[in-house]
VOPAGU-2260 file (C-alpha; in pm, 1 decimal, decimal comma):
REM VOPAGU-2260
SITE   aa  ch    i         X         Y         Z
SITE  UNK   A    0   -9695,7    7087,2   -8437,3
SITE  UNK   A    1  -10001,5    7123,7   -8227,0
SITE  UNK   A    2  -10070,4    7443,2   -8340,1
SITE  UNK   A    3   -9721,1    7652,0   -8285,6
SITE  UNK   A    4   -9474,8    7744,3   -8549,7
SITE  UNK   A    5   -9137,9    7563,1   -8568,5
SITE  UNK   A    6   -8878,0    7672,5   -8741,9
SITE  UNK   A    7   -9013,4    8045,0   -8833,6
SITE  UNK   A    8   -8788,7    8182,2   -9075,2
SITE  UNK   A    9   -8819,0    8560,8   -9174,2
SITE  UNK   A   10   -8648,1    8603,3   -9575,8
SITE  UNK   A   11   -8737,4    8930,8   -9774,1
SITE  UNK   A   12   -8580,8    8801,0  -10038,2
SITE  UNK   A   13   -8643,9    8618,3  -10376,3
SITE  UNK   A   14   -8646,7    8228,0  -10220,0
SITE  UNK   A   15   -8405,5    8019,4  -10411,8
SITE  UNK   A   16   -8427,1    7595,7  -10416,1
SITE  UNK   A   17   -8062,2    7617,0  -10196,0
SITE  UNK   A   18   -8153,4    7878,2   -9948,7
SITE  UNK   A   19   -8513,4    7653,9   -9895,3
SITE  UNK   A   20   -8287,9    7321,3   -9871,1
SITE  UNK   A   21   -8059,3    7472,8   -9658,5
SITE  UNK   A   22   -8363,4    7595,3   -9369,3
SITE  UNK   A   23   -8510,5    7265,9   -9460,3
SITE  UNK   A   24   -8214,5    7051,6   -9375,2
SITE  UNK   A   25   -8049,0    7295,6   -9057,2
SITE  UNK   A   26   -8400,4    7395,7   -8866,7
SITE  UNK   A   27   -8696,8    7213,6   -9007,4
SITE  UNK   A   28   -8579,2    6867,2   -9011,1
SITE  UNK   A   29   -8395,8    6885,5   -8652,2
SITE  UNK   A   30   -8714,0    7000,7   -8500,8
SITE  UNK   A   31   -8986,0    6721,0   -8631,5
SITE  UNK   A   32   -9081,7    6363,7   -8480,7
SITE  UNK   A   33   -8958,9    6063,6   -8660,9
SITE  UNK   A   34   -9301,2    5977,1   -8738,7
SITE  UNK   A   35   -9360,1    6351,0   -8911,4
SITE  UNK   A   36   -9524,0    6335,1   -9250,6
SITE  UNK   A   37   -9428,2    6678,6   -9412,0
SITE  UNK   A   38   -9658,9    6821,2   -9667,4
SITE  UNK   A   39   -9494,2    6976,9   -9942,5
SITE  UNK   A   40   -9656,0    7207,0  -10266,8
SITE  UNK   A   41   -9509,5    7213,3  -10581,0
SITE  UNK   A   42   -9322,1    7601,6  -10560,6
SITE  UNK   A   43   -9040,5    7579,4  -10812,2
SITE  UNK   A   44   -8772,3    7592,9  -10544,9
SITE  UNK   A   45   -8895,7    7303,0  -10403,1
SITE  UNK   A   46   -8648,4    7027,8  -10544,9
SITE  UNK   A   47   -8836,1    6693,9  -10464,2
SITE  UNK   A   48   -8533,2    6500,9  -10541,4
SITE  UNK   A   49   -8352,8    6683,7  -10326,2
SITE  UNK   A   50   -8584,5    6718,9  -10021,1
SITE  UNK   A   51   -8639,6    6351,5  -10056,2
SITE  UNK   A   52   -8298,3    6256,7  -10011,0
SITE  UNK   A   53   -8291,3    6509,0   -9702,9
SITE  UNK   A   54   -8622,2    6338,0   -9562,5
SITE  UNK   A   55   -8464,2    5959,3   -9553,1
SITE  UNK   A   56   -8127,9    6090,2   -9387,7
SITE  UNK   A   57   -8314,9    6218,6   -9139,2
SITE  UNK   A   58   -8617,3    5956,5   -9174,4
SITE  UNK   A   59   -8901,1    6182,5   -9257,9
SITE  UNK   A   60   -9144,8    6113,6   -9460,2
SITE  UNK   A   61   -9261,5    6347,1   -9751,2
SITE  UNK   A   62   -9559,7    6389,2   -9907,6
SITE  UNK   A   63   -9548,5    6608,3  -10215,0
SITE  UNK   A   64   -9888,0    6726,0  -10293,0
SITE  UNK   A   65  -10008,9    6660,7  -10698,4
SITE  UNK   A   66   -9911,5    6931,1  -10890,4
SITE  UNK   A   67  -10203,1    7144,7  -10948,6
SITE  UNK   A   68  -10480,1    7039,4  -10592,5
SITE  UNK   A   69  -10650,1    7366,8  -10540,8
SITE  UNK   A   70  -10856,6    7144,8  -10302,5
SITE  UNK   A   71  -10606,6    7125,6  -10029,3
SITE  UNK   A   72  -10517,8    7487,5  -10032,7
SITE  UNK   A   73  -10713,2    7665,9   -9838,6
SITE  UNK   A   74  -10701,8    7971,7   -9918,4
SITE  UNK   A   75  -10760,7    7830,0  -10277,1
SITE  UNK   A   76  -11125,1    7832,0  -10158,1
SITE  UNK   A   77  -11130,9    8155,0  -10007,0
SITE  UNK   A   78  -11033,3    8284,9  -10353,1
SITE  UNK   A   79  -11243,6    8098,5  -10541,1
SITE  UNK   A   80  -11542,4    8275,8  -10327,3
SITE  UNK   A   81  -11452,0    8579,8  -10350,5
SITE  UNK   A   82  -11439,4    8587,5  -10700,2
SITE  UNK   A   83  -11766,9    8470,6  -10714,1
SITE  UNK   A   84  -11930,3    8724,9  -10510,4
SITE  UNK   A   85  -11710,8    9014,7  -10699,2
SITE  UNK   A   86  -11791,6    8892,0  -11023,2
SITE  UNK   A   87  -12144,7    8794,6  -11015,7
């Protein structure tokens, strides 16, 4: 929010959908403004149905992004020109 991290999590590990619900619901959640909109990708341990439920207990609102929207990844693009300049 405004620029600086909330809720930074460190995990070395494989993520899992109820390690990722359980951050979610314990320190992202707490930390947001009612009127938050949270962004989510499509990562297979992200359990919409789940996170849903989560987001109207705590009345959030979330947003889950289609599920293949290179276009509002950045980094998407970044990729995308690099492999153009390597490859051509």
């Amino acid at each position: 929010m405004n620029g600086e991290l909330i809720a930074p999590m460190t995990y070395e590990e494989t993520m899992t959908s109820d390690f990722f619900e359980a951050w979610f619901q314990k320190f992202l959640l707490p930390t947001l403004n009612t009127s938050s909109v949270i962004i989510m990708d499509n990562a297979r341990f992200h359990r919409m149905g789940k996170l849903e439920l989560l987001c109207e207990e705590f009345r959030r609102k979330l947003l889950p992004l289609p599920p293949y929207s290179p276009e509002y990844n950045p980094i998407e693009k970044t990729w995308a020109l690099l492999s153009c300049s390597c490859f051509n």
